[in-house]
N, C-alpha and C positions, 0 to 999 in steps of 0.2 A: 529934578536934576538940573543943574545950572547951565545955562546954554554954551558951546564954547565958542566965543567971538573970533579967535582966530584959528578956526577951524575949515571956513571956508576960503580965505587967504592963504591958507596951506595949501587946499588944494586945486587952488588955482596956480599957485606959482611949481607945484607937483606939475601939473598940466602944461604951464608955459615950458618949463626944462623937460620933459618929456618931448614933447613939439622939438622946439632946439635940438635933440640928438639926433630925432629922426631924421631932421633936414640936416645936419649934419653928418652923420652915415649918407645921404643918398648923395651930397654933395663927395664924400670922398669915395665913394663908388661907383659916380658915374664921371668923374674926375678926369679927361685923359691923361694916360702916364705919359709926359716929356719926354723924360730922359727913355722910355721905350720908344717912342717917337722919332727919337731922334737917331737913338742906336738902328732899326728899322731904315729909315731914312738913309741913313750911311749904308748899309747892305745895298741898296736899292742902286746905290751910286758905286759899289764897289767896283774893281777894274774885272773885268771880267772871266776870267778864270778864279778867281778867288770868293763871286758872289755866293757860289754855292755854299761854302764852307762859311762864310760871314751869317748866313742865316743860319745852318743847322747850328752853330753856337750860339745864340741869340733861343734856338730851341732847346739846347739841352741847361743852359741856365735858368728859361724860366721854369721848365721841367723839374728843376731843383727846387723849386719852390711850389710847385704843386704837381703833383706827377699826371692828373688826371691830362691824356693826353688829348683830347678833344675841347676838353676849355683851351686848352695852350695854343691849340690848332686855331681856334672859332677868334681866340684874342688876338691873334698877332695877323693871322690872314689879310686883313680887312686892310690893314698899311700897305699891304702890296696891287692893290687895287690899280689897274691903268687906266680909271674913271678919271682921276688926277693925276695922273703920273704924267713927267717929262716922257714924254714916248720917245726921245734922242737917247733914251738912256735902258733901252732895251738891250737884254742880253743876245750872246749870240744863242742861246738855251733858247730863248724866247721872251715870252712877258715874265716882270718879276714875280708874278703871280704862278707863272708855270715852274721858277726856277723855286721860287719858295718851296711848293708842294712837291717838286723833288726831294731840296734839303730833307723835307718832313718823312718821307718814305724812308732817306737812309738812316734817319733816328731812331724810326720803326721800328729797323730792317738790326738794329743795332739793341735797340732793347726786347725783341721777340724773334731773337737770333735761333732759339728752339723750339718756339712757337708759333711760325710763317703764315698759316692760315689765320690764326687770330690776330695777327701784329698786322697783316693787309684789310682786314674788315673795318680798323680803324680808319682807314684812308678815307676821307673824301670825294666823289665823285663831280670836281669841279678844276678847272684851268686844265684842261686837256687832258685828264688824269695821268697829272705830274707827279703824285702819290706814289702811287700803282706803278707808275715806270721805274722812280727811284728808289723803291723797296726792291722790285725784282731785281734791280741795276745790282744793289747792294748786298742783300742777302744770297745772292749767288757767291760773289763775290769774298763775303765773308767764308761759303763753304766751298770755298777754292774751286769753284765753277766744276762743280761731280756731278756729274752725265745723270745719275740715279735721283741726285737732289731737284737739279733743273728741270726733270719727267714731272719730278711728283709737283714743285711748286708750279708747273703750268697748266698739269691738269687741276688742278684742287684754285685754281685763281678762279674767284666768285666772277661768273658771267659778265657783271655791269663792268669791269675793269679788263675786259680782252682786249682790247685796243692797247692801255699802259703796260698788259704786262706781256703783250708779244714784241711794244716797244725797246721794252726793257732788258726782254731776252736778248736782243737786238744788239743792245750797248754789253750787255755782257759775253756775249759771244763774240764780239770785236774785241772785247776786254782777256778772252780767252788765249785768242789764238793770232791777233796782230798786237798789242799794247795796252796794259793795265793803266787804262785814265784812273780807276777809281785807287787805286797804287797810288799814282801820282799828285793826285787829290790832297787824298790823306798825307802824305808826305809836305805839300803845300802850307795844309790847314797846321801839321804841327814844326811850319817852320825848320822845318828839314833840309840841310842843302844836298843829302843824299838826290833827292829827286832831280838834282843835275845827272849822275849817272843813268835815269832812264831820260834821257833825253829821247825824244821822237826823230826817228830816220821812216827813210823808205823799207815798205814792211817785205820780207822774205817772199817772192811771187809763190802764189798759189795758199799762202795764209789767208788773204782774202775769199779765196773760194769756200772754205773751212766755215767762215762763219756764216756767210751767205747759206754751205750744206745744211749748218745747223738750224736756221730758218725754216728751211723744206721741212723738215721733221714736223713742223706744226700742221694740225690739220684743217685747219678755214684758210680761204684765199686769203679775204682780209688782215686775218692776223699772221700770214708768209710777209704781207705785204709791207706789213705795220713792223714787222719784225728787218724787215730791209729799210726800210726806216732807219730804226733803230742804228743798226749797222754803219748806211753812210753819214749818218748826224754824226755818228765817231768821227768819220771822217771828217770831216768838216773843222770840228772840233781841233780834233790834232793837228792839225795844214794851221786853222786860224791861230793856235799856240804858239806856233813854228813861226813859218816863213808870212804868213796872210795872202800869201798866193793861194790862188783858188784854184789855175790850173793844176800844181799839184795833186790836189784831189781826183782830177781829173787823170790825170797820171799814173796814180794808183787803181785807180780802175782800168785802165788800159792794160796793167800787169794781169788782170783775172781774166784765167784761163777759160771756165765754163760762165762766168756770169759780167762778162764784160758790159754788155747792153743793159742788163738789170742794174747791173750798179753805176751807168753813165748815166741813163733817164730817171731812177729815183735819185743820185746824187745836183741833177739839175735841178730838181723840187725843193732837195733840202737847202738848197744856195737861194733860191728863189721866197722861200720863207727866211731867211739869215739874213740875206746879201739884199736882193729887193726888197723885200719887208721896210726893214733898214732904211732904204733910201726914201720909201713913202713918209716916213713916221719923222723922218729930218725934213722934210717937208722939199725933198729937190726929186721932185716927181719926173725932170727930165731924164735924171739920172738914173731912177728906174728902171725908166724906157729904155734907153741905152743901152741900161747893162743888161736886159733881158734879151734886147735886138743884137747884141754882140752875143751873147749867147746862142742865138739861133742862128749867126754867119759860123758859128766855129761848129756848132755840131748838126744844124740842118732842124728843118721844122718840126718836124715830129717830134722830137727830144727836144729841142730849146724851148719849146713855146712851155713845156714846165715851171719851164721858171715864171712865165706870169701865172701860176697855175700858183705855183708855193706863195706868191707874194697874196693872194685870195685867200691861202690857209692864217698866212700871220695877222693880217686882219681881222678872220673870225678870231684869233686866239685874243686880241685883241681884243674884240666886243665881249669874248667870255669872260675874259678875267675883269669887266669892270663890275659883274656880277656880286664878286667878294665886298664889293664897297657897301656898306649898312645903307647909304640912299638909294642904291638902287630897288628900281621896283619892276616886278615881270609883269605887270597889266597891259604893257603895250600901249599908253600914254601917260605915261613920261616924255615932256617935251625936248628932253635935254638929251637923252637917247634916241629920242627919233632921229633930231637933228644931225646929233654925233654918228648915227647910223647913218642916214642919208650921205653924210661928209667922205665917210670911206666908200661906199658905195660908188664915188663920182671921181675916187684914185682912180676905179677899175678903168674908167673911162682914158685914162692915158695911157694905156695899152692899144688906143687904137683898136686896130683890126682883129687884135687877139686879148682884146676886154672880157672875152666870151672865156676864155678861160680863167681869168680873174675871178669873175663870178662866180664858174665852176668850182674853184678852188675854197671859195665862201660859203658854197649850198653844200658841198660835202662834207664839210667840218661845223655844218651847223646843227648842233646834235640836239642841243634845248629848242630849235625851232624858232631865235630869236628872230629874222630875219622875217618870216611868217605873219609873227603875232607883232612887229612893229613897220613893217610899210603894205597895211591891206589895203 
């Protein structure tokens, strides 16, 4: 049989276009997307009442195009990383990493609207469990916050998420019984000017008490605690929408009958993660100072010194969320994390005499043990 001469020239140029697609696929696959990039980007920078909502849309579009919510989750995460983030550009929520993982909990919370315990096991256990808060936030919310519903999704919340979802209960028990943020939200995201008739005022005395009651109902100290949290971050929230005076919040706790003190000293923590966070990450460390040391003339040591205590929480939240960034690595030598670690660690120190709770604030919300495995 006669040999065929361009038999081997076949399958060589078979081979060469073979070769060619491969690297071509892995070039459009490991490609970064732009224009996600950049829509990302823009979220990151939104004004902040509306960052929420700028990302869950960003979620439920690419969702439209794969539903699998855990790739959508793993793909987008990583641009909200504060490995590179303008830290000026933090939310009052927190890092955008924690506000991302909320948006993601209320999309959850919106397509396993009848199915609560499966729709939260998707979550994440990563940026503060921002997941876990924003699902409980919202799927309350979705079932008109009923006493029966609230019981069963707190008890049935998978153990590693106690913290998110007694925060959450937190937000939604504020949401209950002083003002629907997630109302408002919603009303925001679809450009509603309804949402001027719920404008925020001073809430009805003794509504306050109401949610802080529904707290108690939880049985761990921690998760009462996490759960008051919850509650005065509301506050917070609503004052910073408003007027950006703070003593108003302040204000509103003076109106609560049985939980005045509860709600002055965790609402000093939550200003102290918002307000001095804030001023550390803009890089005017005196101003900090200041506003924590004016803090503790207006309400006395005990309770002001919280506020350096919060400004130790937003840090760690900080060092957690740069976790999401693909370079990061947990080995504990990375030079670039040490450093960066080291760097916030040396905030604590403009707190002076009450650094000691800076750091406390940093050891208690360091739940991965970074702080451990990177300054032995």
């Amino acid at each position: 049989m006669a040999k065929n001469h361009y038999e081997p020239v076949l399958i060589m140029h078979l081979f060469i276009a073979f070769t060619l697609i491969i690297i071509l696929a892995t070039i459009t696959f490991t490609r970064p997307d732009i224009k996600l990039a950049d829509a990302m980007q823009k979220c990151n920078k939104e004004d902040l009442h509306t960052r929420v909502g700028c990302y869950k849309y960003i979620l439920e579009r690419e969702l439209k195009n794969n539903n699998n919510f855990t790739y959508v989750y793993k793909k987008l995460i990583p641009y909200t990383s504060s490995l590179n983030e303008n830290l000026t550009d933090l939310s009052f929520h927190g890092t955008n990493c924690h506000v991302f993982t909320h948006s993601a909990g209320k999309v959850l919370a919106s397509m396993y609207r009848d199915r609560p315990i499966e729709g939260i096991s998707l979550c994440a256990d990563n940026c503060f469990q921002g997941c876990a808060t924003g699902f409980v936030d919202y799927i309350l919310y979705l079932q008109n916050y009923s006493e029966e519903e609230t019981n069963k999704m707190l008890d049935l919340c998978p153990s590693k998420f106690s913290f998110g979802c007694a925060h959450g209960a937190g937000h939604s028990y504020f949401d209950k019984y002083v003002y629907n943020v997630n109302l408002v939200e919603d009303l925001l995201e679809n450009k509603d000017n309804n949402y001027l008739s719920h404008v925020y005022r001073s809430p009805e005395i003794g509504n306050l008490d109401l949610a802080f009651k529904g707290c108690d109902k939880l049985m761990k100290e921690d998760q009462v605690k996490s759960c008051y949290d919850g509650v005065t971050h509301r506050i917070y929230i609503v004052t910073h929408l408003t007027d950006h005076n703070l003593t108003t919040g302040m204000e509103w706790c003076n109106q609560s009958v049985d939980y005045k003190e509860k709600c002055i000293e965790r609402y000093a923590s939550v200003i102290g993660i918002m307000q001095a966070g804030q001023y550390i990450f803009s890089g005017n460390e005196k101003a900090f100072n200041d506003f924590c040391m004016d803090l503790i003339r207006t309400l006395g040591h005990g309770i002001g010194k919280k506020c350096f205590k919060g400004a130790g929480i937003m840090i760690m939240m900080v060092l957690n969320s740069m976790r999401v960034d693909p370079s990061f690595t947990d080995s504990g030598n990375n030079p670039v994390i040490t450093s960066t670690i080291k760097h916030f660690m040396s905030l604590c120190k403009q707190a002076k005499e009450y650094s000691e709770e800076c750091y406390e604030g940093m050891k208690q919300y360091d739940s991965t043990k970074l702080l451990e495995r990177y300054l032995k």
